[in-house]
N, C-alpha and C positions, 0 to 999 in steps of 0.2 A: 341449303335449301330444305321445307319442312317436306314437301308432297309435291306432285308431278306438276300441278299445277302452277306452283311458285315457280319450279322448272321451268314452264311454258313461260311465266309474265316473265323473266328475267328474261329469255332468249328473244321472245319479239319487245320488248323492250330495248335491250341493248341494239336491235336494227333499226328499231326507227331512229335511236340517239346517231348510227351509225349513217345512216339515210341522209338524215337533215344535215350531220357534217358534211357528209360530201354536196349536199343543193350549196350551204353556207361555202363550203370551197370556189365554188364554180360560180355564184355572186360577187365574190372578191378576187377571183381574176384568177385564182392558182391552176384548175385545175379543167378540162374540159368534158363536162359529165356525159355528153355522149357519145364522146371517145367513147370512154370509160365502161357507159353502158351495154354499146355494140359489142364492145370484149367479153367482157364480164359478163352478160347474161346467163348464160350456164349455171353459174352459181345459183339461180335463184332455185334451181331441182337441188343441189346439193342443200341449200336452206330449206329445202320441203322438206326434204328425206331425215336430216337432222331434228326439224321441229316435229314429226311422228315417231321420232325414237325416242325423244323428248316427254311427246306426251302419251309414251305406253312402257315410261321406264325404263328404257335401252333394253326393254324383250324383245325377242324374236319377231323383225316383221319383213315379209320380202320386198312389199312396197318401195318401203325407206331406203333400203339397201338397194334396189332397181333404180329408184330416183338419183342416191348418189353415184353410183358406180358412174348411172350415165347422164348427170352433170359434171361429171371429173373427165369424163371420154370427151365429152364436146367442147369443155374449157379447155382441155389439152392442143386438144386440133385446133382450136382458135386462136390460142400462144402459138403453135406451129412448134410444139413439143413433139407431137406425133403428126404426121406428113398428113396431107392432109388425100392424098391415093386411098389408105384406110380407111375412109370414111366411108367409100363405095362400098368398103369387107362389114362393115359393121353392123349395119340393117340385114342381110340375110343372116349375119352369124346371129342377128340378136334372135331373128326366128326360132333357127336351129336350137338358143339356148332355151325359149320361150317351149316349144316343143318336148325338150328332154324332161324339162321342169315338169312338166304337165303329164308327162308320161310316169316318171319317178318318184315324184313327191309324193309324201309319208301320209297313210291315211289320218284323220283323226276322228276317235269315236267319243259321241256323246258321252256328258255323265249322266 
């Protein structure tokens, strides 16, 4: 890839290729997309957080990394990887992280 942006067209490109297969699935009888999609939706934070790391170069952004952490936390509990009791822990804890962030993080000064 030449620059970020080819970056970008390659990555939502490749989802809508991946999109359409799955509607073409679910036409032809294989597969049931809104099973699929009830599961699966989490993923669509982890494809945010991906396509802004995408398009700022894989620099430093907390957004992206917010986004996937917590589409990976609620795909998980939706597989029933992690119990899904947790879930009640997750919102105050995400506070608590929201908080420290805000208290700690690094100033930056203009040039």
């Amino acid at each position: 890839m030449k620059n970020k942006s080819d970056q970008s067209r390659f990555f939502w490109g490749l989802l809508l290729i991946i999109i359409g297969l799955l509607f073409l699935c679910e036409q032809l009888g294989y597969i049931d997309l809104s099973r699929v999609i009830s599961t699966y939706w989490p993923a669509t934070f982890i494809l945010i957080g991906i396509s802004i790391y995408l398009g700022r170069g894989f620099k430093r952004s907390e957004a992206a990394l917010f986004l996937i952490l917590l589409g990976t936390f609620m795909l998980l509990v939706k597989l029933q990887v992690i119990e899904r009791y947790l879930w009640r822990y997750f919102w105050p804890g995400l506070l608590i992280l929201a908080g420290f962030w805000l208290i700690f993080k690094p100033r930056f000064k203009e040039k």
